[in-house]
Backbone as numpy.savetxt, mean C-alpha at the origin, in Angstrom:
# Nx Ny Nz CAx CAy CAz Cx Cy Cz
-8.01 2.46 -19.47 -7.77 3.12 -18.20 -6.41 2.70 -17.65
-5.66 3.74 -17.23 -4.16 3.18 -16.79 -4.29 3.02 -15.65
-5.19 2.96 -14.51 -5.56 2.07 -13.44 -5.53 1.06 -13.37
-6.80 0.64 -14.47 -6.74 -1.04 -15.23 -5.56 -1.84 -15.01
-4.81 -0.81 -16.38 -3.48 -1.28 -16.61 -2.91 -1.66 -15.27
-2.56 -0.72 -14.60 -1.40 -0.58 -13.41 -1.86 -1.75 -12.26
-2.81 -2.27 -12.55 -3.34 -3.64 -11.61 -2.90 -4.46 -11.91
-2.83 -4.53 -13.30 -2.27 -5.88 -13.93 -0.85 -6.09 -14.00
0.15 -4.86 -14.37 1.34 -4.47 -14.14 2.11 -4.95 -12.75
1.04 -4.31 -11.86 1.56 -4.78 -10.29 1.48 -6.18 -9.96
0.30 -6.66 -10.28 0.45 -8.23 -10.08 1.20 -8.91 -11.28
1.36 -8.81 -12.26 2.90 -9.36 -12.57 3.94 -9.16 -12.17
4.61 -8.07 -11.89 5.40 -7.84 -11.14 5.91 -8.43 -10.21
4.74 -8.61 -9.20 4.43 -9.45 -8.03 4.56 -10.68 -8.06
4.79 -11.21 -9.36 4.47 -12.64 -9.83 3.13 -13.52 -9.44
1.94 -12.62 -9.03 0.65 -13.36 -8.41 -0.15 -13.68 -9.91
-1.02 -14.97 -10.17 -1.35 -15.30 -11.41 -2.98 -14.61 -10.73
-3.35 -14.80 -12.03 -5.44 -14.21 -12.08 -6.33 -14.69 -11.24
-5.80 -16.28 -11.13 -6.67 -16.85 -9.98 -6.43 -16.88 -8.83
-5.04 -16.67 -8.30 -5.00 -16.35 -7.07 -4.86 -15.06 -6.56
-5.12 -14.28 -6.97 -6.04 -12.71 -6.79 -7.08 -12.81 -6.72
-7.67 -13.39 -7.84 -9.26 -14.00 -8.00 -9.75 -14.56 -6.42
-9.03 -15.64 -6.06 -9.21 -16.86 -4.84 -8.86 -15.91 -3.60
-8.09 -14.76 -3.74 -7.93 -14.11 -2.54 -9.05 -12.75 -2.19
-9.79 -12.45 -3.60 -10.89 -11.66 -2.96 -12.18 -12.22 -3.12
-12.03 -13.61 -2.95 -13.46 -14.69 -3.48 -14.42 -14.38 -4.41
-13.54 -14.28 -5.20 -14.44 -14.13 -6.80 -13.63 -15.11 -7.46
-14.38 -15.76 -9.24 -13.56 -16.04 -9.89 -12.43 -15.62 -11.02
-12.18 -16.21 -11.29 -10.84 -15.84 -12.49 -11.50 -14.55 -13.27
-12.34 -14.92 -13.89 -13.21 -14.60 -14.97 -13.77 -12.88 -14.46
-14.37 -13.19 -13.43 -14.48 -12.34 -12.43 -13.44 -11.22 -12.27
-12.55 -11.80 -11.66 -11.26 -10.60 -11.51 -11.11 -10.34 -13.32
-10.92 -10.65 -13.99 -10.17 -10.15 -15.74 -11.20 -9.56 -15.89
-12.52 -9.23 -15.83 -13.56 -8.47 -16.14 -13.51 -7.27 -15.17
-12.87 -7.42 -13.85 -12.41 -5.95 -13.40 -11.94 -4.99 -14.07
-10.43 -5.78 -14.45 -9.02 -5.09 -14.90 -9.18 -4.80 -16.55
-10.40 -5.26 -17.18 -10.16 -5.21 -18.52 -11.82 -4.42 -19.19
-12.62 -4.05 -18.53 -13.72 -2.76 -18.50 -13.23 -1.96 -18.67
-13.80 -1.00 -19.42 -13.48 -0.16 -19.94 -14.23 1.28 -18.56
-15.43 1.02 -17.94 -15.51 2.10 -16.90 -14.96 1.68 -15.72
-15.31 2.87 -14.70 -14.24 2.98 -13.72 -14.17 1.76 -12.65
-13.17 1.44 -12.00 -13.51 0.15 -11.24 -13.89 1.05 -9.58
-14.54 0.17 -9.01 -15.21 0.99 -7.42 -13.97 1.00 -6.85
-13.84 2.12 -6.16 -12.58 2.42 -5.25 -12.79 0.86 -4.00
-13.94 0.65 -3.83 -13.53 -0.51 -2.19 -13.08 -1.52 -3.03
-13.37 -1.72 -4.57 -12.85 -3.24 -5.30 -11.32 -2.86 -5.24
-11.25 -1.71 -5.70 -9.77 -1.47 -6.14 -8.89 -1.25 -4.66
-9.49 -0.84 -3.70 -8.77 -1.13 -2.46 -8.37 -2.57 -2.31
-9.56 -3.02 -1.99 -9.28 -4.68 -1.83 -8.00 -5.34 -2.42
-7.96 -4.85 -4.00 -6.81 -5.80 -5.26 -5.78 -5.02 -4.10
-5.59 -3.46 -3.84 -4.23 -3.23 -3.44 -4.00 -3.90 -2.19
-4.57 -3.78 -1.45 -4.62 -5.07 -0.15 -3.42 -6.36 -0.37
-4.64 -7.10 -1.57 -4.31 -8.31 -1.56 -2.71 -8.42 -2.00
-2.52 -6.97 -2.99 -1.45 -7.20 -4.05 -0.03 -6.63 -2.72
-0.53 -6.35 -1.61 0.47 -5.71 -0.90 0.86 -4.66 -1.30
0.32 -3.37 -2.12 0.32 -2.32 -2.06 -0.39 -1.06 -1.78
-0.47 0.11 -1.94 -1.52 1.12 -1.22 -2.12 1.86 -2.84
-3.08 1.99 -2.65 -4.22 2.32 -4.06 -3.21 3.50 -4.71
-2.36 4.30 -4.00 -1.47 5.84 -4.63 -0.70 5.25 -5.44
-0.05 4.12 -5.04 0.75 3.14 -5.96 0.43 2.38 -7.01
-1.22 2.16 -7.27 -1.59 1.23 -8.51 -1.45 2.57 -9.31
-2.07 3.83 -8.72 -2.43 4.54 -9.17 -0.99 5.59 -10.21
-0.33 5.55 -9.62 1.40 5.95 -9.70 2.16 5.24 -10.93
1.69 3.98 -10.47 2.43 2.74 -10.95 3.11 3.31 -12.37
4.99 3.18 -12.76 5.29 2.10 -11.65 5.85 3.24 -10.68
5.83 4.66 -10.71 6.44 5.44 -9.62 5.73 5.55 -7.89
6.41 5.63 -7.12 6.41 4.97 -5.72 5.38 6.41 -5.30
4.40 6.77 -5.21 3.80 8.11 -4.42 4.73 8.32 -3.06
5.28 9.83 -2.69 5.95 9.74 -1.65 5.37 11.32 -1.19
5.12 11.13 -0.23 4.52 12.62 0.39 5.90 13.20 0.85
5.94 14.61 0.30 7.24 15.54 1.33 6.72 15.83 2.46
7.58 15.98 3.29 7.19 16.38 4.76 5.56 15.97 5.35
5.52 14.81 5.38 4.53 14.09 5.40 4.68 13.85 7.45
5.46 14.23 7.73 5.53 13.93 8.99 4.83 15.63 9.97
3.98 15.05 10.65 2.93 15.99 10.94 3.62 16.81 12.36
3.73 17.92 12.54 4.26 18.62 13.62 4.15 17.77 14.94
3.06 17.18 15.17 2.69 16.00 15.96 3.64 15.76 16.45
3.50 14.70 15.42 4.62 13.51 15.31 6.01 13.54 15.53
6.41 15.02 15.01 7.90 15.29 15.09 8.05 15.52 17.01
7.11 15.92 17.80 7.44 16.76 19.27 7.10 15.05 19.73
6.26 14.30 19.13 6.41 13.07 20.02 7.38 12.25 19.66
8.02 12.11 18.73 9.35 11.53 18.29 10.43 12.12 19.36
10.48 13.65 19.51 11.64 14.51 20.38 10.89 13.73 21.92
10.18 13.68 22.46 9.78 13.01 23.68 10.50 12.06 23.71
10.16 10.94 22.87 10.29 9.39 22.71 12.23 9.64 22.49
12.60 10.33 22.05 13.97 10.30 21.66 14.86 10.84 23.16
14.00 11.52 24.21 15.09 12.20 25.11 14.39 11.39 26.00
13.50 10.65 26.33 13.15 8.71 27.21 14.17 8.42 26.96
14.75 8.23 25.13 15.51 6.89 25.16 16.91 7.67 25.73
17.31 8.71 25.98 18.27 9.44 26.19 18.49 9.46 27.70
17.49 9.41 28.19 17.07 9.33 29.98 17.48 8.11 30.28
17.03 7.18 29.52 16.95 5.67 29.90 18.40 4.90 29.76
19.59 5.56 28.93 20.81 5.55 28.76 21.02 5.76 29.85
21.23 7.22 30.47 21.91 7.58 31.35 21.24 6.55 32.82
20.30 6.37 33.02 19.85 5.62 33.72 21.08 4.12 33.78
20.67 3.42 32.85 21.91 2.71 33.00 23.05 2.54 33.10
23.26 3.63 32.70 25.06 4.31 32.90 25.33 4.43 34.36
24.44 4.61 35.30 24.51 5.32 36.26 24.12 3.85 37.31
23.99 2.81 36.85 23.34 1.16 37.84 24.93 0.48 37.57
């Protein structure tokens, strides 16, 4: 499974060794290498957890080693409260310009 793989990939990478992955989701050594090295699927909350610990997001073990990047990932929302937040900080200039 290149999931598997891409766990193990990332935490080398990372330079984190077996047991302290192991010690950070309180299991042992033995424990974690019997995750990453099964042959069926590992549970998405285990495999959350490793990306957690490993400081990355599950799209990325999953990717690995390419970075998942959403296009236009920024939600119409977000863009009219950004333009708010951007003509505050534009208000708040002139405000001081003006003391």
């Amino acid at each position: 499974m290149e999931i598997l793989k891409n766990i193990e990939k990332v935490r080398k990478n990372k330079k984190v060794k077996q047991t302290v992955i192991a010690e950070m989701l309180g299991v042992k050594q033995n424990t974690y290498s019997q995750y990453v090295t099964r042959s069926e699927d590992i549970p998405f909350g285990r495999l959350s957890q490793i990306a957690d610990k490993l400081g990355v997001r599950v799209i990325d073990i999953i990717t690995y080693p390419d970075e998942y990047v959403l296009k236009n990932a920024v939600c119409e929302e977000c863009r009219k409260k950004d333009e708010i937040i951007e003509h505050l900080n534009d208000y708040i200039k002139t405000l001081k310009k003006k003391k």
